[in-house]
C-alpha positions in Angstrom: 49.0 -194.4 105.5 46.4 -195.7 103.2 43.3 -196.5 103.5 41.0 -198.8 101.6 44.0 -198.8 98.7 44.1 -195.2 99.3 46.1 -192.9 101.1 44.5 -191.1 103.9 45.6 -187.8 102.5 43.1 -188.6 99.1 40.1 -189.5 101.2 40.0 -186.4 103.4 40.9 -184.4 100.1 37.8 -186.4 98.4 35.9 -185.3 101.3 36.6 -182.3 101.7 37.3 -180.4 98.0 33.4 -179.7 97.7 33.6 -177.8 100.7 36.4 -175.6 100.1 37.5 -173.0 97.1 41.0 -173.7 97.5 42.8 -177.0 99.2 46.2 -177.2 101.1 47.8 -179.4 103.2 50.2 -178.6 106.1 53.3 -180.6 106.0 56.6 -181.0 107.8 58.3 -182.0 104.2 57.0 -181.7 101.0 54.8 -183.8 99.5 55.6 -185.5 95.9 53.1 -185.1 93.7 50.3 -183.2 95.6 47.7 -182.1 93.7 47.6 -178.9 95.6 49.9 -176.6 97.9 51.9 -178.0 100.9 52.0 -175.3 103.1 55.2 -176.4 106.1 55.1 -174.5 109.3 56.4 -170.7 109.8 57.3 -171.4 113.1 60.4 -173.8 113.5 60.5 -177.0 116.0 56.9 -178.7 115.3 55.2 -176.5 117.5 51.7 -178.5 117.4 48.3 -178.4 115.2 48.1 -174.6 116.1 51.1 -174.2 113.8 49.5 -176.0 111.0 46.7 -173.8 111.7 48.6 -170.7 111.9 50.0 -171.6 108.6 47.0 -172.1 106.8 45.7 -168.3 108.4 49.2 -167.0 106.7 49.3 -168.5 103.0 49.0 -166.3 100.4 46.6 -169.0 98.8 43.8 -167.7 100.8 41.3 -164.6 100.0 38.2 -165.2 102.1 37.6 -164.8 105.3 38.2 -168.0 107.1 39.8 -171.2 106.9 38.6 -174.4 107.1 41.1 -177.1 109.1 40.7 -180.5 109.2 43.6 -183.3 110.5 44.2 -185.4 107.9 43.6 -188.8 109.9 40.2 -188.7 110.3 38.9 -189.3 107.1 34.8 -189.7 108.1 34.1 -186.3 109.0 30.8 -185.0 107.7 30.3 -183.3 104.2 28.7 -180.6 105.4 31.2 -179.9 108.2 31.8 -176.5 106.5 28.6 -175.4 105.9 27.0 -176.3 109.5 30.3 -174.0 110.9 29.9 -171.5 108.1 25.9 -171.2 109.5 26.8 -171.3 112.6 29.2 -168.1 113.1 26.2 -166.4 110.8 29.0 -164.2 109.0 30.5 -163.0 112.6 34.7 -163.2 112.9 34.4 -165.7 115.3 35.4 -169.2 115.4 33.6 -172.3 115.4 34.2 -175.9 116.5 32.8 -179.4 115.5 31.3 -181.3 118.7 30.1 -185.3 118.4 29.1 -187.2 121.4 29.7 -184.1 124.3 33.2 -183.7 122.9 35.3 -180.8 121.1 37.1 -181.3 118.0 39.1 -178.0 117.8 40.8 -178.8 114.8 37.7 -179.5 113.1 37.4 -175.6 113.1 36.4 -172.9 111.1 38.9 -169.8 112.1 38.5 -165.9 110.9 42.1 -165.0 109.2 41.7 -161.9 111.0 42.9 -164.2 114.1 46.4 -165.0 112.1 48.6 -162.3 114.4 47.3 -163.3 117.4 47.7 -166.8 117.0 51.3 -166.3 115.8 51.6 -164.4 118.9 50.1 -167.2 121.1 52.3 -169.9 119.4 55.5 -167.8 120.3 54.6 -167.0 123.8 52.5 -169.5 125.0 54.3 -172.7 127.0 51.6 -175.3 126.3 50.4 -174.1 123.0 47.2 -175.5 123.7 44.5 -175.3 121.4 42.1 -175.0 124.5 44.1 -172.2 125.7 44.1 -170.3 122.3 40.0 -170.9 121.8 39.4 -169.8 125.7 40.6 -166.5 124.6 37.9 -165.9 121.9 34.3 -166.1 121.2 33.8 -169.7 119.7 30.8 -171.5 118.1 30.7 -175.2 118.6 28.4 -177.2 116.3 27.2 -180.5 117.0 27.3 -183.7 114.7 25.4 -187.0 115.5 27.5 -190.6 115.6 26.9 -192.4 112.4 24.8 -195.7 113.0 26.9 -198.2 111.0 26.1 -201.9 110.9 30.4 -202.1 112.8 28.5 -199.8 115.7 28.0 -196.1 116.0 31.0 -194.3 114.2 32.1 -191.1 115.3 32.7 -188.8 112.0 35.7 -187.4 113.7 37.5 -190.8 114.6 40.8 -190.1 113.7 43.7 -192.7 113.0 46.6 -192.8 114.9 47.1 -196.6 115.7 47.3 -199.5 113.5 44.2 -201.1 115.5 43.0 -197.7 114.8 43.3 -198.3 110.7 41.6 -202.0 110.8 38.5 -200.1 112.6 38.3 -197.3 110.0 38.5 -200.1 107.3 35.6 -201.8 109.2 33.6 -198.8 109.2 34.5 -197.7 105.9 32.6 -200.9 104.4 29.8 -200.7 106.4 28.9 -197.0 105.1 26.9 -196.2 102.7 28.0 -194.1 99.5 
């Protein structure tokens, strides 16, 4: 979908590049012309965001110690989104979770790589595949983030895109922010 003339996939990447060493996405199908790795599912059947997840804790691309997720239709999330989760888990293999306005955004998350085998696990054996489920079996971390005052109302920086009315708002937002 784009965005502003843009596809959604090139704001989040905008976003969230000086965060990160090393940027993937997680894709169903390839992706022409990517300017990074598209990383599909291991597990066959579109198991859910833990699968995306799950993939991202299993590429060979990755050498530190936890990985950074973000969906990419919500393109407002904050720019220091992975320092404020970094801070928070204070160099502890745990996992943290972005929070705006009393509510989780799991897959806004910051997860140790260590977790990989037991998410596979979960993924396999687990009915729902909830990401609920999954974090209420570990120690988790969950960071706050204010709404953004906008002149369009208070944005939340984790608004994600999922309806067209859903794409006019983010355009209304997205001019009423300030570079």
């Amino acid at each position: 979908m784009m965005l502003a003339g843009m596809p959604l996939l090139a704001h989040v990447a905008a976003r969230l590049s000086p965060q990160v060493t090393a940027l993937a996405v997680n894709a169903a199908t390839g992706l022409p012309n990517a300017p990074f790795p598209v990383i599909p599912d291991s597990i066959a059947g579109q198991p859910g965001p833990l699968a995306g997840i799950l993939a991202g804790l299993e590429a060979p691309q990755g050498t530190g110690s936890h990985l950074l997720t973000v969906p990419v239709d919500s393109p407002f999330f904050p720019a220091d989104l992975g320092a404020r989760l970094r801070d928070a888990i204070d160099g502890e293999d745990i996992i943290a979770v972005a929070v705006s306005d009393g509510r989780d955004h799991p897959v806004f998350g910051l997860w140790p790589m260590a977790l990989a085998a037991d998410l596979r696990d979960f993924v396999l054996n687990d009915e729902k595949r909830s990401i609920r489920g999954f974090l209420g079996r570990h120690r988790v971390r969950r960071v706050e983030f204010p709404l953004l005052a906008t002149a369009a109302g208070p944005l939340d920086p984790f608004f994600n895109i999922n309806r067209p009315e859903d794409l006019r708002q983010a355009e209304t937002y997205l001019e009423h922010l300030t570079p």
